[in-house]
BADOMI-738497 format. One record per residue: residue number from 0; residue in one letter; x, y negated, z negated of N, C-alpha, C in turn. Coordinates in nm, 3 decimals. Atoms other than C-alpha are relative to their C-alpha. Layout:
% residues N
[NUM; 'A'; [X; Y; Z]; [X; Y; Z]; [X; Y; Z]]
...
//
This chain:
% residues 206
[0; 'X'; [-0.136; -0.049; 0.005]; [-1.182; 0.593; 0.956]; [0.008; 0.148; 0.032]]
[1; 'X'; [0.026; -0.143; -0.067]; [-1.047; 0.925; 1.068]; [0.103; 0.078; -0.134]]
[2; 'X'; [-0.059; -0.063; 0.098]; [-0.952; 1.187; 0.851]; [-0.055; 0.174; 0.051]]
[3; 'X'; [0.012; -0.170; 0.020]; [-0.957; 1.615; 0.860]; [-0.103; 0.010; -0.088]]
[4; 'X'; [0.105; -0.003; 0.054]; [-1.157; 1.585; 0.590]; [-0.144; -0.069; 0.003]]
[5; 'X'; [0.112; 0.056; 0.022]; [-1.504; 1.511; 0.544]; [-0.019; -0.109; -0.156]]
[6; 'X'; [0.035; 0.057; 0.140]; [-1.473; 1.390; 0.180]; [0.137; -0.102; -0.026]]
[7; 'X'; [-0.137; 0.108; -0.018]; [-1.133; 1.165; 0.300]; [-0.061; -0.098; 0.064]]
[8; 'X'; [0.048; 0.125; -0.097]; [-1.279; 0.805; 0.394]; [0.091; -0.088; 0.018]]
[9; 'X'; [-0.108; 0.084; -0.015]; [-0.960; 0.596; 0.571]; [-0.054; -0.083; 0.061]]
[10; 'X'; [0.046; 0.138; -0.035]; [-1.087; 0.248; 0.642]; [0.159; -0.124; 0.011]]
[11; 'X'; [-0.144; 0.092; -0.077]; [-0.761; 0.007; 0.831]; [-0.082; -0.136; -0.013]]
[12; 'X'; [0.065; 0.148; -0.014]; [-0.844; -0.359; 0.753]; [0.019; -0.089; 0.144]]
[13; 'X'; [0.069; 0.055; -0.127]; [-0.751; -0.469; 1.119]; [-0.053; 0.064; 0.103]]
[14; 'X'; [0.103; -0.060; -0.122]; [-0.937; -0.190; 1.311]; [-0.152; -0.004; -0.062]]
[15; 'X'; [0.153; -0.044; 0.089]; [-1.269; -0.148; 1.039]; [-0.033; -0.068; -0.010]]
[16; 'X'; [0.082; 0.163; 0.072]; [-1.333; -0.504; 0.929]; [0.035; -0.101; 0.078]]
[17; 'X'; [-0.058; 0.065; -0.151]; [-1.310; -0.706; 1.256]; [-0.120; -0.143; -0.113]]
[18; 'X'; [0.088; 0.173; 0.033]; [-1.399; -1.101; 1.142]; [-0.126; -0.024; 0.086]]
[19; 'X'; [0.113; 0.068; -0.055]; [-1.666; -1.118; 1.374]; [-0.109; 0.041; -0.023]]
[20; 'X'; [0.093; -0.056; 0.049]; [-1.897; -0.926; 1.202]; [-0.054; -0.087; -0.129]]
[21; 'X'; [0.004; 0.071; 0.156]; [-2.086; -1.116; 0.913]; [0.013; 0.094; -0.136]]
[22; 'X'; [-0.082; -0.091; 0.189]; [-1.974; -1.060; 0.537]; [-0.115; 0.076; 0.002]]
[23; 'X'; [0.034; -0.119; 0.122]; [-2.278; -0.922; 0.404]; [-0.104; 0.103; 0.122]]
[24; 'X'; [0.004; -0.155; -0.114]; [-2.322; -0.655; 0.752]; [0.081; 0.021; -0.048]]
[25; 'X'; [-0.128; -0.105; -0.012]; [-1.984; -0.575; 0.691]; [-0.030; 0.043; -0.151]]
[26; 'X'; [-0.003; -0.021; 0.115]; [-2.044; -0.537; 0.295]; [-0.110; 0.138; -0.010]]
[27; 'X'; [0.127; -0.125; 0.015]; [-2.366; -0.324; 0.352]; [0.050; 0.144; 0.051]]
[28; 'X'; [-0.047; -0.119; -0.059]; [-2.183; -0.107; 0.620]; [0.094; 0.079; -0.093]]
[29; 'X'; [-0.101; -0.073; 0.047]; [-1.910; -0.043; 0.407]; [-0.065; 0.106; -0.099]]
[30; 'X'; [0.053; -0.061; 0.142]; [-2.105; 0.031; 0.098]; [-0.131; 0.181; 0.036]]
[31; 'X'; [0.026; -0.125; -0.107]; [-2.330; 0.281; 0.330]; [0.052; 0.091; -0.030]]
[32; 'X'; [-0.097; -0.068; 0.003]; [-2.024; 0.470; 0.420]; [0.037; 0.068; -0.134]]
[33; 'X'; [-0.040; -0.070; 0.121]; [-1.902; 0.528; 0.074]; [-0.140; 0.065; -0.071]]
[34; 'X'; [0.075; -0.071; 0.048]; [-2.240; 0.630; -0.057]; [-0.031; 0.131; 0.034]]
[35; 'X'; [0.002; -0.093; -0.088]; [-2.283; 0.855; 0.212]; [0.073; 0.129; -0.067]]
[36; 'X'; [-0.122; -0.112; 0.031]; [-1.957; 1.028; 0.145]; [0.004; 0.076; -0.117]]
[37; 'X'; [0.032; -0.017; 0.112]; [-2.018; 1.003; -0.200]; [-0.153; 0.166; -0.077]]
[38; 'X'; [0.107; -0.096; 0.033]; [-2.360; 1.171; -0.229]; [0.037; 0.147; 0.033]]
[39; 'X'; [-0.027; -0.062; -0.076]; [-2.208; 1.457; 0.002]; [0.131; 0.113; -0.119]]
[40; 'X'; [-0.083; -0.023; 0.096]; [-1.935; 1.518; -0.254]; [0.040; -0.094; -0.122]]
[41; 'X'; [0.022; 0.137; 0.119]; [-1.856; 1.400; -0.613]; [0.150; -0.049; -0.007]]
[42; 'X'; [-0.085; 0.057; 0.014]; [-1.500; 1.372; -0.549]; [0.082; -0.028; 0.099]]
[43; 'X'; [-0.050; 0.105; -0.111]; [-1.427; 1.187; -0.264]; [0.138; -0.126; 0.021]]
[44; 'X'; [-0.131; 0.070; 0.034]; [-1.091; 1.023; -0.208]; [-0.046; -0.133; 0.160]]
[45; 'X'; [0.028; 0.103; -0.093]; [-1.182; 0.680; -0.035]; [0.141; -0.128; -0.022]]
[46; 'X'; [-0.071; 0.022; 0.002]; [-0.878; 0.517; 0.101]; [0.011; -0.161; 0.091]]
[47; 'X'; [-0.022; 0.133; -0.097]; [-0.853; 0.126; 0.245]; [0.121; -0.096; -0.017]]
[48; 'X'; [-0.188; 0.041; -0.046]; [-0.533; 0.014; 0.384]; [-0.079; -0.119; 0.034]]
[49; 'X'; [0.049; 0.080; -0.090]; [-0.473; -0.325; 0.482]; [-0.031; -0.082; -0.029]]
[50; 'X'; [0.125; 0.054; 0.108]; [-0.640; -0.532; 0.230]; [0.049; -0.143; 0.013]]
[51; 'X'; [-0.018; 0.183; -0.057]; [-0.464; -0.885; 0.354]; [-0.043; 0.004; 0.113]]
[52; 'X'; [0.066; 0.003; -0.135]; [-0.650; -0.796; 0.682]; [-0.147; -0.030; -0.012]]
[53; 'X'; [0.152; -0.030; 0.048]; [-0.992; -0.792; 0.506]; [-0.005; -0.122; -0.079]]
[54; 'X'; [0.010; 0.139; 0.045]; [-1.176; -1.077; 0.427]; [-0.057; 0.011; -0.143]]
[55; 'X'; [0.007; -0.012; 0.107]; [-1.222; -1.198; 0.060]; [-0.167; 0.047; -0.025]]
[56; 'X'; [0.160; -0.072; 0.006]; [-1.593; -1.053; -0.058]; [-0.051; 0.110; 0.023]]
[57; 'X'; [0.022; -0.130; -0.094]; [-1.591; -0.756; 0.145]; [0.006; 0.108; -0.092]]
[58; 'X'; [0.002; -0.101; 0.070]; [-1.495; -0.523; -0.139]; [0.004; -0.011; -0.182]]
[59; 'X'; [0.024; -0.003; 0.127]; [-1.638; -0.674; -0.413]; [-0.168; 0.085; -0.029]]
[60; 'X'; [0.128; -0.048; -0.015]; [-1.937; -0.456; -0.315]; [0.077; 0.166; -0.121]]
[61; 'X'; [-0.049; -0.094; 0.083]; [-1.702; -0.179; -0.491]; [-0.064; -0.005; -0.165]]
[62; 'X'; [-0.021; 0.018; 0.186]; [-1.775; -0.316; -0.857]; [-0.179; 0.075; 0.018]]
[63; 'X'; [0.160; -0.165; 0.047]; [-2.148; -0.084; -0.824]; [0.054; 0.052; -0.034]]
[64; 'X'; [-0.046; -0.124; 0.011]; [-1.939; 0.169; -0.814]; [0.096; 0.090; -0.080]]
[65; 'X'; [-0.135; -0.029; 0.140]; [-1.626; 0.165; -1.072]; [-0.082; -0.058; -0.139]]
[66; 'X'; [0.086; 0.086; 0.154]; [-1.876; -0.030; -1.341]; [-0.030; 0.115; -0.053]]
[67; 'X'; [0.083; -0.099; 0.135]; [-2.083; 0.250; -1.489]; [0.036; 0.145; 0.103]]
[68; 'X'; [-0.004; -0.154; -0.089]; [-2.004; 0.548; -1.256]; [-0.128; 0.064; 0.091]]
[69; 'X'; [0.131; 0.023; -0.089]; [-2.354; 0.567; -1.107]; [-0.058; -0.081; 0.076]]
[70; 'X'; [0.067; 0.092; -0.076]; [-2.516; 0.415; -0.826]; [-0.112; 0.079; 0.041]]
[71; 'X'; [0.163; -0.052; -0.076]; [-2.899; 0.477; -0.735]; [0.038; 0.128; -0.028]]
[72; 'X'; [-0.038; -0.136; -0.019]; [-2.820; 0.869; -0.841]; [0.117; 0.061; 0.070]]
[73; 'X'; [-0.146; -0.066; -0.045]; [-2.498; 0.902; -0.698]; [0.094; -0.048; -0.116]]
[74; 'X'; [-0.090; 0.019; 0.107]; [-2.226; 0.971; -0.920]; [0.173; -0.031; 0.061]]
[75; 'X'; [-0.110; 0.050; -0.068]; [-1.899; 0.796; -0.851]; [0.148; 0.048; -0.108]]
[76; 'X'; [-0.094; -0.027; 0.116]; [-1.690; 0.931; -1.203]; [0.088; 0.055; 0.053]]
[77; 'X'; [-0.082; -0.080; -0.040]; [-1.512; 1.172; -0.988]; [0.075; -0.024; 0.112]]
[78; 'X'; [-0.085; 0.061; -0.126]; [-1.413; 0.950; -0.690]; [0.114; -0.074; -0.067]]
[79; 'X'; [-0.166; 0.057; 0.081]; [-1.056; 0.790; -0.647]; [-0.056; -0.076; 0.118]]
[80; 'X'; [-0.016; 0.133; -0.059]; [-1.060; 0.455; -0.504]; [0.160; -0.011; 0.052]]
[81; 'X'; [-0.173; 0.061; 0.030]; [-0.683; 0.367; -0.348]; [0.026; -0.111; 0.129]]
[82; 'X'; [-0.005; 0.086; -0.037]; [-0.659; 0.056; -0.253]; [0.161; -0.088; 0.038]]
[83; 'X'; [-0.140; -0.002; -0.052]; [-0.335; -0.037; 0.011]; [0.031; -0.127; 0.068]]
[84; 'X'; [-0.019; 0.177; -0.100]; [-0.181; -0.419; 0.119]; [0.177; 0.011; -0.033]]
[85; 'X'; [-0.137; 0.059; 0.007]; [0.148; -0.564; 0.123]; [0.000; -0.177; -0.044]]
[86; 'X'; [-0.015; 0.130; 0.036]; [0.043; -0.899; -0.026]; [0.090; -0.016; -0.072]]
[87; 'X'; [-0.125; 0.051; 0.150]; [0.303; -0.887; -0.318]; [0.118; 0.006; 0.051]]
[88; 'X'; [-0.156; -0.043; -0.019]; [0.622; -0.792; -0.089]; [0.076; -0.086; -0.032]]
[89; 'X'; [-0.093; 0.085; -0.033]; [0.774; -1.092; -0.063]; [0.010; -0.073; -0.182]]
[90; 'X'; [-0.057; 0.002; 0.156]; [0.726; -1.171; -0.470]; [0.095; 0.113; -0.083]]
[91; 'X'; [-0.141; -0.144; 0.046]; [0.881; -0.792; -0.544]; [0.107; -0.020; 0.034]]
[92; 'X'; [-0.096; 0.051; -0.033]; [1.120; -0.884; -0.294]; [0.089; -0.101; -0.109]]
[93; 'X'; [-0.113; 0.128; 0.112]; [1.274; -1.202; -0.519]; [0.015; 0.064; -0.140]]
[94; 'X'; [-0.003; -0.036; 0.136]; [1.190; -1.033; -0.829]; [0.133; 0.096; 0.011]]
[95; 'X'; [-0.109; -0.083; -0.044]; [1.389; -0.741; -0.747]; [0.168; -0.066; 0.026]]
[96; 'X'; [-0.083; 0.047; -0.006]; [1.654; -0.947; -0.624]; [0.100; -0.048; -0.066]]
[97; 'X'; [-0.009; 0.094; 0.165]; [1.689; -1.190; -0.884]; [0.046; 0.106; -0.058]]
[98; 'X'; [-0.040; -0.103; 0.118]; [1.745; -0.847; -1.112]; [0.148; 0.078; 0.049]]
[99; 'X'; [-0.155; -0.055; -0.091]; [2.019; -0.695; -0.845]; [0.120; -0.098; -0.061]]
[100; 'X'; [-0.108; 0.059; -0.006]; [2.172; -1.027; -0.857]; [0.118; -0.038; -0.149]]
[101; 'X'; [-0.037; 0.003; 0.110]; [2.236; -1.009; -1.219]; [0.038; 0.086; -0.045]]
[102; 'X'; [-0.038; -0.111; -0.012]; [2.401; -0.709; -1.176]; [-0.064; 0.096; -0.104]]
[103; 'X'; [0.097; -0.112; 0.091]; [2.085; -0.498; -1.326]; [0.039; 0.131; 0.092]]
[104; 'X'; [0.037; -0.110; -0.059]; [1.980; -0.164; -1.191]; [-0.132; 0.013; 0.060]]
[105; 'X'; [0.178; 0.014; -0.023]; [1.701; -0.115; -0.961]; [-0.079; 0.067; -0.057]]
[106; 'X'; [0.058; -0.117; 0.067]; [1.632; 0.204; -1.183]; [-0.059; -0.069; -0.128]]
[107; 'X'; [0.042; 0.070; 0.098]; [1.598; -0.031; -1.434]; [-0.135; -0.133; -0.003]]
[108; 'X'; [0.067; 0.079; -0.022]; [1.346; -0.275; -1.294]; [-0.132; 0.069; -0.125]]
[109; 'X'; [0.131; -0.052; 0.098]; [1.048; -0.270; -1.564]; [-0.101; 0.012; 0.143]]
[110; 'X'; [0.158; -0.048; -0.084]; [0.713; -0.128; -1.394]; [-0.115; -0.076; -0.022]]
[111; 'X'; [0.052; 0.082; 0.097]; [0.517; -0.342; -1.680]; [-0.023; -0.124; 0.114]]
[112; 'X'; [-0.026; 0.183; -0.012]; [0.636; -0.733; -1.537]; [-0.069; 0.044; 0.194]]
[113; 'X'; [0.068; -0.014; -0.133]; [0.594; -0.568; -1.153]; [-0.137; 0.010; 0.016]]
[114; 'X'; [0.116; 0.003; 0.002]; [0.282; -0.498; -1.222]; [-0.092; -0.090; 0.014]]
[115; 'X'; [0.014; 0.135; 0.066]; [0.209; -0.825; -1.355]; [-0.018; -0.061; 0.147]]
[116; 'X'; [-0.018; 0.162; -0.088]; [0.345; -1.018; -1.019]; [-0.066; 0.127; 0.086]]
[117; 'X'; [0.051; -0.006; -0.115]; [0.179; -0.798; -0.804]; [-0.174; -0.021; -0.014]]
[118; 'X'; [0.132; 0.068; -0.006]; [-0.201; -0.883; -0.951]; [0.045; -0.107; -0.007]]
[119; 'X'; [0.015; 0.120; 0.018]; [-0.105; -1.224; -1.032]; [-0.021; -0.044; 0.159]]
[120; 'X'; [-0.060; 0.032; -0.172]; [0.018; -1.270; -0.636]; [-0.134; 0.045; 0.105]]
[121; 'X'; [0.109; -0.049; -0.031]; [-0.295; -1.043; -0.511]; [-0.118; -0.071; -0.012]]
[122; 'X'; [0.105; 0.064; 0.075]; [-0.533; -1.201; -0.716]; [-0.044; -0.235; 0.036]]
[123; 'X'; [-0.001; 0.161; -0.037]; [-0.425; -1.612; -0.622]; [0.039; -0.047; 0.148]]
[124; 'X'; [0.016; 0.009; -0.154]; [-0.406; -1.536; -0.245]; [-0.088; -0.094; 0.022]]
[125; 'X'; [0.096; 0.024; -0.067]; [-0.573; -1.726; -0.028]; [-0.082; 0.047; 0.121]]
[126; 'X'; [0.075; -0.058; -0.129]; [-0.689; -1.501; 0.207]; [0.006; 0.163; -0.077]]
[127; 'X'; [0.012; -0.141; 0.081]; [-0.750; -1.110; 0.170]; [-0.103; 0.066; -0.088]]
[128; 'X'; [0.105; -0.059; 0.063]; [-0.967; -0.853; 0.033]; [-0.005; -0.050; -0.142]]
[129; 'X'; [-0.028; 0.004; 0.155]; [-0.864; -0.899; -0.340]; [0.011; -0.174; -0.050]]
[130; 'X'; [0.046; 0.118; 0.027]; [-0.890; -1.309; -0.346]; [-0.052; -0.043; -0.065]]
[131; 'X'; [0.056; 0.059; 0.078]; [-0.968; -1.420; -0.643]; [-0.190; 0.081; -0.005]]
[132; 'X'; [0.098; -0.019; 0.017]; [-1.177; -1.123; -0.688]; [-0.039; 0.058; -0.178]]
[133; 'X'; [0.014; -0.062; 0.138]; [-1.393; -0.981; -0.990]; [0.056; 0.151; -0.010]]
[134; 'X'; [-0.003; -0.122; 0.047]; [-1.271; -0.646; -0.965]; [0.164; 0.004; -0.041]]
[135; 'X'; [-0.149; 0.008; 0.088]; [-0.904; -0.771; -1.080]; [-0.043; -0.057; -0.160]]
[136; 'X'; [0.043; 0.082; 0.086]; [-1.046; -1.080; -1.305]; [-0.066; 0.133; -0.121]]
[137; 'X'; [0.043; -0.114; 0.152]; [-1.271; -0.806; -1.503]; [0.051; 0.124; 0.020]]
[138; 'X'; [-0.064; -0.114; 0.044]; [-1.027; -0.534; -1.524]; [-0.016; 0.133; 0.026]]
[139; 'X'; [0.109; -0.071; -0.059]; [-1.205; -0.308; -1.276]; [0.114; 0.092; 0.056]]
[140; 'X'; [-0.074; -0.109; -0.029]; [-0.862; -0.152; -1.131]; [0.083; 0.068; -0.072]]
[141; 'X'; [-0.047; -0.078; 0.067]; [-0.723; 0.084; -1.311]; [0.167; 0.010; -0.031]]
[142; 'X'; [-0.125; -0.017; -0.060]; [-0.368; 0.090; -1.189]; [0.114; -0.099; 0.062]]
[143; 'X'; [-0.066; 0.078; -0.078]; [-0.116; -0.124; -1.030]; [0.131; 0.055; 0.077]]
[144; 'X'; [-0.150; -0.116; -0.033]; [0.177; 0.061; -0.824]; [0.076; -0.060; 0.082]]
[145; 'X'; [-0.057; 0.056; -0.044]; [0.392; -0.168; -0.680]; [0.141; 0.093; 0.063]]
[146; 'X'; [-0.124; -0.109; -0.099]; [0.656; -0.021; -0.426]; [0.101; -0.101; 0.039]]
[147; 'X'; [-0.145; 0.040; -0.008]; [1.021; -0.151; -0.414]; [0.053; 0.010; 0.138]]
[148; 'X'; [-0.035; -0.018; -0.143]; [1.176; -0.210; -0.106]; [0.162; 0.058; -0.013]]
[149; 'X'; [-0.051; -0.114; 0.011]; [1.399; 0.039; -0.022]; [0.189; -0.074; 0.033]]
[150; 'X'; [-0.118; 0.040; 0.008]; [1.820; -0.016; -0.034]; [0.052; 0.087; 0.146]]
[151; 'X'; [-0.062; -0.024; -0.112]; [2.047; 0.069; 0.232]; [0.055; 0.185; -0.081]]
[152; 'X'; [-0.051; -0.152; 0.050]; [2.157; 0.407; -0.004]; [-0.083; 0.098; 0.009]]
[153; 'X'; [0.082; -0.092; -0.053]; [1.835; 0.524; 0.051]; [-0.054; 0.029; 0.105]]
[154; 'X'; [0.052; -0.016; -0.130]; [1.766; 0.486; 0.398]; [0.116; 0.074; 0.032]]
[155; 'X'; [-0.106; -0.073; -0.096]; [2.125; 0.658; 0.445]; [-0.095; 0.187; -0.064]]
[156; 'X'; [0.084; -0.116; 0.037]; [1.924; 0.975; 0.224]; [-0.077; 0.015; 0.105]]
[157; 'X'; [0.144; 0.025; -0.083]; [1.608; 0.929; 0.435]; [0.104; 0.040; 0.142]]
[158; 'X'; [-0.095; -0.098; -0.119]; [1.899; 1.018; 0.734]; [0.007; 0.124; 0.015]]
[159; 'X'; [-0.091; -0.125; 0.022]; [2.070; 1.308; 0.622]; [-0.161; 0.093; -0.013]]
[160; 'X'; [0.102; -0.117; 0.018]; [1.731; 1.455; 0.536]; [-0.083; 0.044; 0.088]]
[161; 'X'; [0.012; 0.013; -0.127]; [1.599; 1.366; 0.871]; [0.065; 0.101; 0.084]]
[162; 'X'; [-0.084; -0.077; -0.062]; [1.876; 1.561; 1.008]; [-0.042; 0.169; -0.029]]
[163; 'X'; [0.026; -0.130; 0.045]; [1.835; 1.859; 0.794]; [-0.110; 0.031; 0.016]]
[164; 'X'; [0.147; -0.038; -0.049]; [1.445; 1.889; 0.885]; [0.026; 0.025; 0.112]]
[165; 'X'; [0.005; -0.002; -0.127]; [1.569; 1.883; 1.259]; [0.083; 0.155; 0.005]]
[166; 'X'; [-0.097; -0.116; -0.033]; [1.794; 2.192; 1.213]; [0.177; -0.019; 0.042]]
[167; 'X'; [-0.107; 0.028; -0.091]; [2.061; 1.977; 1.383]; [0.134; 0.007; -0.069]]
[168; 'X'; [-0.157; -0.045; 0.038]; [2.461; 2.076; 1.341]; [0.074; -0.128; 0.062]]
[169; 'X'; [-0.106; 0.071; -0.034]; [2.627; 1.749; 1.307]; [0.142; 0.017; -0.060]]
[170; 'X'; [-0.138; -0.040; -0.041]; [3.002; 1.738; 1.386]; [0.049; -0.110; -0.181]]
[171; 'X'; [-0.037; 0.137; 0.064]; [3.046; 1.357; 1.217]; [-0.129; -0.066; -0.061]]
[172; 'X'; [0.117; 0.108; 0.067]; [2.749; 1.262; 0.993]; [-0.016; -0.115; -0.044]]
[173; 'X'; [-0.007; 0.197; 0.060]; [2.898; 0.937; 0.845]; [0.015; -0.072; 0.171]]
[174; 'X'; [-0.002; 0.119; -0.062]; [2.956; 0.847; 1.209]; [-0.194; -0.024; 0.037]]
[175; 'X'; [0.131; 0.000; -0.048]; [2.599; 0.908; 1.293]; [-0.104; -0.063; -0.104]]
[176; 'X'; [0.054; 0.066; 0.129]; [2.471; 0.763; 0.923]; [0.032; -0.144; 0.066]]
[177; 'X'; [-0.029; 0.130; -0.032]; [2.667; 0.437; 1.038]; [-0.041; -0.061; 0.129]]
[178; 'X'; [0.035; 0.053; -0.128]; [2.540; 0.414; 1.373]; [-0.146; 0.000; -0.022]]
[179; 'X'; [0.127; 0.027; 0.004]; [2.166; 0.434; 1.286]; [0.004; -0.090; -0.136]]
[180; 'X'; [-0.064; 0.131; 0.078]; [2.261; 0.184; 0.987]; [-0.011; -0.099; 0.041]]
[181; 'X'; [-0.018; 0.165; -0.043]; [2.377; -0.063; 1.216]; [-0.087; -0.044; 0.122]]
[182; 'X'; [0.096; 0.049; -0.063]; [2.054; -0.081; 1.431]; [-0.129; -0.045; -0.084]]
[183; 'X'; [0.119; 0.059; 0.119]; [1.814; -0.148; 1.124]; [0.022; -0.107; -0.040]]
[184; 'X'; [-0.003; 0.215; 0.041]; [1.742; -0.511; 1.041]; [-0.018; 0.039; -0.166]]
[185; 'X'; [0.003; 0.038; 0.141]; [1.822; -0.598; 0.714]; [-0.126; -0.101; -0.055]]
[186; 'X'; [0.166; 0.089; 0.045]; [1.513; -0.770; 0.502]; [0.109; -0.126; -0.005]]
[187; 'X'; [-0.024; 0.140; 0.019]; [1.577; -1.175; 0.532]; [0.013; -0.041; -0.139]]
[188; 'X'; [-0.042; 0.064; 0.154]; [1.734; -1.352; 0.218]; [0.019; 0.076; -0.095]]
[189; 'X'; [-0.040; -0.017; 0.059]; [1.824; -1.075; 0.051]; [0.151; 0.087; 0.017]]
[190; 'X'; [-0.104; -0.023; 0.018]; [2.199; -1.099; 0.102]; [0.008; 0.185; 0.045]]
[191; 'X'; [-0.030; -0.136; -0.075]; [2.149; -0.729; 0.307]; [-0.007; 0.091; -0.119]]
[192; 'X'; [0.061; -0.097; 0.101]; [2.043; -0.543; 0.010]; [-0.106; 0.088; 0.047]]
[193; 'X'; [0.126; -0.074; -0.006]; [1.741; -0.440; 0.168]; [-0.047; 0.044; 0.146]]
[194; 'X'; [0.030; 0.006; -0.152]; [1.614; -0.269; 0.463]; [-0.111; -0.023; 0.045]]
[195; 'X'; [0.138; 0.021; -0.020]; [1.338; -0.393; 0.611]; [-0.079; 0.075; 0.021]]
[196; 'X'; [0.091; -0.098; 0.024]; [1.175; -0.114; 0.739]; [0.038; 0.122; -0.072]]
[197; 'X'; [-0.030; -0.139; 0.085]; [1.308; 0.127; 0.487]; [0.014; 0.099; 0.078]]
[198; 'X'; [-0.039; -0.145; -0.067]; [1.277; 0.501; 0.602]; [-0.124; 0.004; 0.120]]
[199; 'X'; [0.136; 0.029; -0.113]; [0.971; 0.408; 0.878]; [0.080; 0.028; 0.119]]
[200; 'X'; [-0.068; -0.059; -0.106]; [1.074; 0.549; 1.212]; [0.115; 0.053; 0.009]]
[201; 'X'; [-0.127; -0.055; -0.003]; [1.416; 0.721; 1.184]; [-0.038; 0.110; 0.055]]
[202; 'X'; [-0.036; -0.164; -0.088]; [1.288; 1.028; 1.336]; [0.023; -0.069; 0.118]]
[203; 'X'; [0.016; 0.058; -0.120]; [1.289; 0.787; 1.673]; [0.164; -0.026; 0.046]]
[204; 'X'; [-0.203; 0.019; -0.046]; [1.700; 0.731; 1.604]; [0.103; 0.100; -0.046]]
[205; 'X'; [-0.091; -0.112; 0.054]; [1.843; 1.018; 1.462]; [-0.013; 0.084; 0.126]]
//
């Protein structure tokens, strides 16, 4: 992966972990890599996107490394693991929904229950890095941070702020809010609540 830093390792599950490589090459290479980085510095931010692109096994070579904090003399206590997919969208999606439609608040969505459906959903995949692995089963990630898909009030923010980074002196901002509005696809089945790609390219239409 490419990164400015030396002690930043970005690994993309469909450019890094190509299927035609066998599991335990690709498991050795990986594990390599992070030692490498590791030994080099003790606090290394190793980052793999992607993780429904990556096949199941591949990063259960991790559990050396979060178990006791040592491997072979390298110390891992001070590394951050952050591990990036989109397997859970489409359960957040309904969850979320479901809570809109009951005229909740999205501010109000618990963090707790999301949490919940995004290992449960992660974890009973059938495909994907995290597949029914041990480093959910024994309690190996630390964290769970599930990300909300974004409303149409905040992609009109994600505009205006767009604008104001550009310097630009608009005349009519609601017409120009409503006209990049009405080229964004709304997310499927949820009654246009949601934008599909949230705030992802708008510098390309503003």
């Amino acid at each position: 992966g490419n990164s400015k830093s030396a002690y930043v390792l970005t690994l993309v599950g469909h450019t890094d972990f190509s299927n035609h490589v066998p599991l335990e090459h690709q498991r050795e290479m990986l594990k390599n890599e992070i030692v490498a980085r590791a030994r080099s510095c003790e606090r290394c931010l190793f980052i793999l996107d992607e993780l429904h692109s990556i096949r199941p096994g591949v990063l259960e070579v991790l559990t050396d490394f979060v178990d006791h904090g040592f491997w072979h003399g390298v110390s891992f206590r001070k590394s951050v693991f952050i591990l990036l997919s989109n397997t859970a969208a489409d359960e957040i999606r309904d969850y979320a929904l479901a809570h809109l439609s009951m005229d909740g608040s999205r501010i109000d969505i618990s963090k707790t229950e999301l949490e919940e459906i995004v290992k449960t959903a992660t974890l009973n995949r059938m495909d994907g890095a995290l597949s029914q692995s041990d480093l959910i089963k024994n309690h190996r990630i630390s964290h769970f941070v599930p990300f909300l898909p974004l409303t149409a009030d905040h992609v009109v923010l994600c505009i205006r702020a767009e604008v104001l980074k550009r310097g630009r002196v608009i005349t009519d901002m609601e017409k120009l809010v409503g006209r990049v509005m009405g080229q964004l696809a709304k997310t499927p089945l949820t009654q246009d609540r949601f934008v599909a790609a949230g705030c992802k390219n708008l510098d390309k239409r503003v």
